[in-house]
C-alpha atoms as one frame of an Amber mdcrd trajectory, in Angstrom:
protein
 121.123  97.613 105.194 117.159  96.007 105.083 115.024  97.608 102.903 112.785
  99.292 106.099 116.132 100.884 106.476 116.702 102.130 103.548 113.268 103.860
 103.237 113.346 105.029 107.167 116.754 107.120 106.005 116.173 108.408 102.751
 112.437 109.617 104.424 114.727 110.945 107.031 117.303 113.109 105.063 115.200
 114.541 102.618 112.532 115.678 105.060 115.280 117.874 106.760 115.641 119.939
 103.884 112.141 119.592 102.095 110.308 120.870 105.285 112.027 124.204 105.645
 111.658 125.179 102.256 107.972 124.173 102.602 107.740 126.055 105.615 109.335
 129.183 104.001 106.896 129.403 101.007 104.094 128.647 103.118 105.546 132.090
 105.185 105.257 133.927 102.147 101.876 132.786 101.465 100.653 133.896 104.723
 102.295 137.216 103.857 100.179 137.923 100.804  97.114 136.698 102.693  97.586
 138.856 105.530  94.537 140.806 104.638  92.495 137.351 104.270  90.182 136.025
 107.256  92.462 133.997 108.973  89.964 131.073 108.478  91.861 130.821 104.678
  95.234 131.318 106.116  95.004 128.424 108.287  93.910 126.253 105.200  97.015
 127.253 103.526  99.373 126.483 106.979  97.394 122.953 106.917  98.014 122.125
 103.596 101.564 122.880 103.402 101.977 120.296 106.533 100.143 117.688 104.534
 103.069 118.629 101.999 105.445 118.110 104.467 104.420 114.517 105.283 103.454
 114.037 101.858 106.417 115.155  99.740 109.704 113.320 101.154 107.630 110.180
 101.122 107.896 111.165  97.515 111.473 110.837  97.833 111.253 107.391  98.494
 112.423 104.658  95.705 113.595 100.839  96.323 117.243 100.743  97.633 120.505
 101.112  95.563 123.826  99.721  96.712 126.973 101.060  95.725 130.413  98.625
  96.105 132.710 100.908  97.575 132.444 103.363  99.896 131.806 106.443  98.065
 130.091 109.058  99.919 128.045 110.956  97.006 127.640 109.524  93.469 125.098
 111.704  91.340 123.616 109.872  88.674 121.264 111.924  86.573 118.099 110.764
  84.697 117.856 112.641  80.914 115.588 111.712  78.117 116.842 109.728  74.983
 115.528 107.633  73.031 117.098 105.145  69.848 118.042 101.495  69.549 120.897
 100.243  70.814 122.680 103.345  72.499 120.042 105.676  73.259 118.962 105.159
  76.143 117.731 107.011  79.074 121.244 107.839  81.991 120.256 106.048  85.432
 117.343 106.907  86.689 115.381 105.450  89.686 111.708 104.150  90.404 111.158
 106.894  92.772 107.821 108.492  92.125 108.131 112.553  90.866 105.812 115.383
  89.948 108.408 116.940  87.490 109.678 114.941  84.441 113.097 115.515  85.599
 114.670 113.401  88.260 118.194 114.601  89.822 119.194 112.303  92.204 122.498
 112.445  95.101 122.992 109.137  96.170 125.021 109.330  99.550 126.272 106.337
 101.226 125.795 106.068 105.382 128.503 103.430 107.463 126.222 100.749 108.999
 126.429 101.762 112.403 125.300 105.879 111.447 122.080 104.195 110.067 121.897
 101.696 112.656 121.529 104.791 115.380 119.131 106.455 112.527 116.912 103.813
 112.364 116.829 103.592 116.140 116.959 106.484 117.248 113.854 107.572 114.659
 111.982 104.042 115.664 112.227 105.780 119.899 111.304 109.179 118.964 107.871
 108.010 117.342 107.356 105.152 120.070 107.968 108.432 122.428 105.957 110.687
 120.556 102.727 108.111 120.247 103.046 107.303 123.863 102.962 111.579 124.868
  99.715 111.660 122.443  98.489 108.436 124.156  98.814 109.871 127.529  97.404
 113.410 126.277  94.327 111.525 125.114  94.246 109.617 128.526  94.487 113.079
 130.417  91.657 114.314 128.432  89.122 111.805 128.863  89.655 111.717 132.623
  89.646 115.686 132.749  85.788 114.980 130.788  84.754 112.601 132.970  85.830
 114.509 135.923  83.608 117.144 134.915  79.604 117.778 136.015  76.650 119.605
 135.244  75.701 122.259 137.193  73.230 125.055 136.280  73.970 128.816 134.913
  72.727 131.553 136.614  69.717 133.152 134.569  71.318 135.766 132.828  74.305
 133.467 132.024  71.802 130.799 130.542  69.833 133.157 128.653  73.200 134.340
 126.710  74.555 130.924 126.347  71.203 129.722 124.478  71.400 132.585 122.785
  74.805 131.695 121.625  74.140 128.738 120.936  71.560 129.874 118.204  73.646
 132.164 116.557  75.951 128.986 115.965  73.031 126.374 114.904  74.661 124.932
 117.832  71.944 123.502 120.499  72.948 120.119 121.718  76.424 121.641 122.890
  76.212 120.682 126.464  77.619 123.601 128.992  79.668 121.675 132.038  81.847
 122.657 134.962  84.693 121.493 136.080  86.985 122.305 138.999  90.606 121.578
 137.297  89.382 124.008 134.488  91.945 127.190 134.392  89.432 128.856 131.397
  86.462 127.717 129.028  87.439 124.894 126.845  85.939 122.342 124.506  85.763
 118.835 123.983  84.426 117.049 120.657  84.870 113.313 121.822  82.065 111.526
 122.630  80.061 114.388 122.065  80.632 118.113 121.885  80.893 119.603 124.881
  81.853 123.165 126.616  83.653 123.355 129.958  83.734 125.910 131.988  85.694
 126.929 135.193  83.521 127.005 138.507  84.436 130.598 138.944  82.696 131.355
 135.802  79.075 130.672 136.833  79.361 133.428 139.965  82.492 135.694 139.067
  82.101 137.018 135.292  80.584 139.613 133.721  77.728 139.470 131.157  79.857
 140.467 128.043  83.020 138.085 129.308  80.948 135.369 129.249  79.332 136.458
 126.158  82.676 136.119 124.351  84.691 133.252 126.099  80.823 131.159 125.041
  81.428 132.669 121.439  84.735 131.568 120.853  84.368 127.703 122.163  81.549
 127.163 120.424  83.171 128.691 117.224  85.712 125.723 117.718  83.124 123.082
 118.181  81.393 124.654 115.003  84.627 124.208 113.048  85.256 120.376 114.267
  88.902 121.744 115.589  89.192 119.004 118.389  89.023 116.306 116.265  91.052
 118.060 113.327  93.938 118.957 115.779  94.176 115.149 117.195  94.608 114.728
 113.057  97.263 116.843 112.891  99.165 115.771 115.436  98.827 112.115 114.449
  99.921 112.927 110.633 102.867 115.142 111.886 104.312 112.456 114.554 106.551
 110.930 111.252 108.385 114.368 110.660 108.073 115.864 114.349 111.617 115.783
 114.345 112.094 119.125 112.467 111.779 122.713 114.291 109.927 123.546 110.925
 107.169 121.266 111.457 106.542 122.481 115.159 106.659 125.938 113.417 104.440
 124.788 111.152 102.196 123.893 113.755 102.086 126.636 115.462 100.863 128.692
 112.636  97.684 126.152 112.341  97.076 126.716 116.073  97.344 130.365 116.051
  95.218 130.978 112.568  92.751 128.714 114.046  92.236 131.341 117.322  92.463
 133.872 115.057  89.802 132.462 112.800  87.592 131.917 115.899  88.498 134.604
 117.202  86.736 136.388 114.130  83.703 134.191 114.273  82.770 135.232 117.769
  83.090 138.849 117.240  81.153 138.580 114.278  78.297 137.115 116.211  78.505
 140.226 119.157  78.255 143.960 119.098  81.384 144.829 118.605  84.969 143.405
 117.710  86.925 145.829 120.329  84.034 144.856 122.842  85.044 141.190 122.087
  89.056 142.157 122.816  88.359 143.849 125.675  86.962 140.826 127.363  90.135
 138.566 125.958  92.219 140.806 127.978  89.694 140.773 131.074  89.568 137.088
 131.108  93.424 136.687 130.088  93.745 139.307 133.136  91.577 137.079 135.522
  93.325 133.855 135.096  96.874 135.863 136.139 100.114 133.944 135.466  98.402
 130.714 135.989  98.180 128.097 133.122  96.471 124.752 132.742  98.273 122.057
 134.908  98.477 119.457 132.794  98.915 118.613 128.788  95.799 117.637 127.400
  93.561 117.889 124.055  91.366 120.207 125.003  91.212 123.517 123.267  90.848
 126.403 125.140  90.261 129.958 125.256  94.304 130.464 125.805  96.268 128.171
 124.374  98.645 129.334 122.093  99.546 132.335 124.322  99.630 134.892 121.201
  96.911 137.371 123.016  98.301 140.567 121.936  98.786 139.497 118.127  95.270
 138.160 118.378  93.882 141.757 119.932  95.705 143.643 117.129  94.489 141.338
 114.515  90.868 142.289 116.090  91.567 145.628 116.557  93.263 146.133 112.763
  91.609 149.060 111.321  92.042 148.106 107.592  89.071 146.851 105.867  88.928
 142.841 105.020  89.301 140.977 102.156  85.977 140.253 100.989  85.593 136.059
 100.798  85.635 136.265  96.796  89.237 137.423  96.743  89.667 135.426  99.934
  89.002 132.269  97.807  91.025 133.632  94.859  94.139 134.211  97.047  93.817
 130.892  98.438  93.839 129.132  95.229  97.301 131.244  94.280  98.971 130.185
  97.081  97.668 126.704  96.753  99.464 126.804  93.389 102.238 128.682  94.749
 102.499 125.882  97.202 102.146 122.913  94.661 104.672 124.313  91.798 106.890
 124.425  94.577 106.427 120.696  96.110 107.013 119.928  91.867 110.321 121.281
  91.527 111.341 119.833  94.926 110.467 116.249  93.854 112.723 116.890  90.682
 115.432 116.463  93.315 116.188 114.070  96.012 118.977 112.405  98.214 118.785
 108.212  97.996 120.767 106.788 100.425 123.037 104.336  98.975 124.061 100.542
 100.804 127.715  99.786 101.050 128.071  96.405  99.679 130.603  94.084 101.558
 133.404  92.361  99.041 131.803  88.797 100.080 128.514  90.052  98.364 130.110
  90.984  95.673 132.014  87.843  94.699 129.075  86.415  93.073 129.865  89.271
  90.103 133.524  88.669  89.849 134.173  86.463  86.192 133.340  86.823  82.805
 129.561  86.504  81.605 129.502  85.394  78.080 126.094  85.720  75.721 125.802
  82.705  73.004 124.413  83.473  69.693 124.589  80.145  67.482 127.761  79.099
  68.771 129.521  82.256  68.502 129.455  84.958  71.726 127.951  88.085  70.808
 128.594  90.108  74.463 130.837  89.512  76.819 130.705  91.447  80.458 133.804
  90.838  82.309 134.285  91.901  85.977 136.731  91.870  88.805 136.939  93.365
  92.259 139.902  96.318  92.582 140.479  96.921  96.214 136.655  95.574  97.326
 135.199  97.316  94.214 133.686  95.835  91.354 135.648  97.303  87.533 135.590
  95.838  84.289 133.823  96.510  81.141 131.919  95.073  78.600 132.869  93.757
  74.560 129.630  93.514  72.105 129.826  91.847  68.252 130.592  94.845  65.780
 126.777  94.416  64.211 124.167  93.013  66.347 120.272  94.010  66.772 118.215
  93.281  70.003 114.612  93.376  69.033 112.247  95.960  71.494 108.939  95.806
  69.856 108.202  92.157  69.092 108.751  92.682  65.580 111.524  90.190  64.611
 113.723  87.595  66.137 115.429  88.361  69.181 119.072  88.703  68.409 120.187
  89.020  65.292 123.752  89.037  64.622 125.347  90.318  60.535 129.107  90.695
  62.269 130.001  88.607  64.860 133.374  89.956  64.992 133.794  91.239  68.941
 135.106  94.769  69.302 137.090  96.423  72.561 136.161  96.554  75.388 134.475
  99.046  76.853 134.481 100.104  80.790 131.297  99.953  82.758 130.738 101.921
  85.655 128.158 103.215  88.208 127.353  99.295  90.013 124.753  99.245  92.027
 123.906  95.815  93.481 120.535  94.935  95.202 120.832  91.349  96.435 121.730
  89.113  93.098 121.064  91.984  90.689 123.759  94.126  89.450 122.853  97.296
  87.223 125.805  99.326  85.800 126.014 102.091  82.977 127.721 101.630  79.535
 128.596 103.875  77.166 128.358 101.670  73.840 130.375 102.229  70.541 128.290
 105.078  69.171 128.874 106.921  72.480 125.294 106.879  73.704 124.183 106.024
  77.184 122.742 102.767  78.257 122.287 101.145  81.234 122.321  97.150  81.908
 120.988  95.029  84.583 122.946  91.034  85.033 120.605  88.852  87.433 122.888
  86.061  89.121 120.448  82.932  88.667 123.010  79.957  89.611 126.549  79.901
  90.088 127.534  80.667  86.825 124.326  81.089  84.894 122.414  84.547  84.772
 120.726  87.653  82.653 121.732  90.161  81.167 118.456  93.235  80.482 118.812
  96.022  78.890 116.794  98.675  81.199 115.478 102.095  80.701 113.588 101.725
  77.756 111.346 104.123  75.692 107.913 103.850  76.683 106.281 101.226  75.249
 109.584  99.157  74.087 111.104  96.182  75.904 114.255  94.386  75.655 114.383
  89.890  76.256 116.986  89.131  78.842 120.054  87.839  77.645 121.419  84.410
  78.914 124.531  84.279  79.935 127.238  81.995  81.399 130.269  82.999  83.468
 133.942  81.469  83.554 135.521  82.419  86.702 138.150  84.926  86.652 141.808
  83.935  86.115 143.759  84.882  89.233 146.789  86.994  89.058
């Protein structure tokens, strides 16, 4: 398994249980800011998407391989420290927000992450090409539309509009494919509006369908919605980010929805003529997919009356911002104790691959060995265990001499376990003699030369490799 493949899976499997739980403590968020303008509810649903993108990438760390097939291994990284012995457990160069790591390795048969890999690589050519031809769709809906003059009442409301919104340049269009108002931001900012609507609605209709477009324009939501979409095409896959999404798109109406009634008479006036224009367009809906956002689009009308016609008073903005920030933190302690965890997918190393192991690797220390690693393959796995002199010292701090030896005698052997093998490396735990912890790394560098490292190290402290020399194995 490649590398790309490696990442591509482990991205994969821990976004399908990362997202939910993201999407379920975003939820509660939302709960506690139900009182909130909307406008800091939909921060919240955005962030926690961002989180959902951003945290199984989190997850990611360079690829382990395991010699047999053994579908879940769980090596667990602890903190130690000590000379010879105390050492950190395995651990892996996966970045975390918790000190913590706890990682499941689980091994997938080539051909499962063959169809992974594929299968993933289609569903994001698919889902760029549907956003492609969404964009395509909306530039020729723009282009297809023309100026054409409001009525004098109609004008004198829209400029009007337009002022309460610091708004001017917004350009006011028509366009015959146009189901409802809607609004474009690319190449310039522009409001679209059915032909019906510059002969067949009333004063305060148009009042509010103006109100609640330019709203949009005034919070850049074309352009932040193609962002969305573009930064959730990776994770897509999962019902929780389409969930996800459609909380962003529904506090978004909600929040302009709140803007324009704040800028007319009334906020039941405003409803009223959601459910007149809703009522006007019937059971019809816009032909085609397309990017531009209009008056309709998340068909949630009734929630978005109620939430207009709610009688209980709103947060002021203060506490607005101060319930934001809690469940910003809420959000980020949890995306901290979900990094403490992850699942690494693990290669399954063919026996050919790991022939290049099989002997014993003997370290010289004038003329005498000092460590001797000895390995064999047991039914296409890799066993065997490692003998060290009884009184040896391996400088980490630059302090002394390398090695030095005051007992040369060699002791039992010891069994290693836990191989991993990436390429012509070959990392393995080893309990020593004192009965601490250490972990090892052997680097093939010829046919019977290599390194032996001593890994996980203290900050700050660093071990020289160790050369060794192997004599094959004696068959049986």
């Amino acid at each position: 398994m490649s590398t790309i493949s490696h990442l591509l899976t482990t991205f994969l499997v821990n976004s399908l249980w990362q997202i939910p739980l993201i999407a379920a403590v975003g939820a509660l968020c939302a709960t506690l800011m139900r009182s909130v303008p909307s406008a800091y509810r939909h921060v919240v649903w955005v962030v926690a998407l961002g989180l959902c993108l951003g945290l199984p990438l989190t997850s990611i760390s360079s690829p382990t391989s395991v010699s047999c097939v053994n579908p879940v291994s769980l090596p667990v990284k602890t903190i130690g420290s000590g000379d010879l012995g105390g050492q950190d457990k395995l651990g892996t160069d996966r970045i975390s927000l918790s000190k913590g790591n706890h990682v499941l390795s689980v091994a997938f048969p080539p051909l499962l992450t063959w169809f992974l890999v594929s299968g993933y690589a289609g569903f994001l050519l698919y889902r760029t090409a549907r956003i492609g031809w969404s964009l395509r769709r909306t530039l020729k809906f723009r282009k297809a539309a023309y100026t054409r003059a409001l009525p004098g009442p109609l004008s004198a409301i829209a400029k009007r509009c337009k002022r309460a919104f610091a708004l001017p340049d917004v350009v006011i269009l028509c366009s015959p494919d146009a189901l409802g108002p809607v609004t474009l931001s690319f190449p310039h900012p522009a409001l679209i509006l059915p032909e019906r609507f510059f002969s067949e609605v009333s004063e305060a209709d148009f009042s509010s369908a103006i109100c609640h477009e330019l709203a949009h324009i005034r919070r850049h939501d074309f352009l932040l919605n193609l962002l969305y979409e573009f930064a959730s095409t990776p994770i897509a896959f999962n019902p929780a980010t389409e969930w996800i999404k459609n909380q962003i798109a529904l506090t978004r109406e909600l929040a302009c929805d709140e803007g324009a009634a704040a800028k007319l008479p009334t906020r039941s006036g405003y409803a009223r003529s959601l459910v007149n224009i809703a009522r006007s367009l019937g059971a019809a809906s816009r032909k085609e997919s397309n990017w531009a956002l209009g008056l309709f689009d998340t068909n949630t009308l009734e929630e978005r009356v109620m939430n207009l016609l709610r009688k209980t008073n709103r947060i002021n903005p203060k506490w607005g911002v101060a319930l934001s920030a809690v469940a910003m933190v809420l959000l980020a302690m949890t995306c901290i104790g979900i990094s403490a965890f992850s699942l690494q997918t693990a290669q399954t190393t063919k026996s050919s691959d790991l022939q290049q192991f099989v002997g014993k690797w003997t370290a010289v220390h004038d003329g005498a060995p000092f460590m001797i690693l000895e390995l064999k393959l047991d039914q296409d796995h890799l066993a065997g265990g490692m003998r060290m002199a009884n009184n040896f010292h391996i400088d980490t701090d630059g302090s002394g001499p390398a090695i030095q030896i005051t007992d040369k005698t060699l002791l039992e052997s010891l069994p290693a376990k836990n191989f991993k093998v990436v390429g012509k490396s070959l990392t393995f735990d080893y309990k020593d003699y004192d009965g601490d912890d250490t972990q090892w790394r052997l680097d093939v560098s010829g046919s019977d030369t290599g390194r032996l490292t001593w890994v996980e190290l203290p900050e700050g402290m660093k071990a020289p490799a160790i050369p060794v020399t192997k004599e094959a194995a004696k068959a049986h």
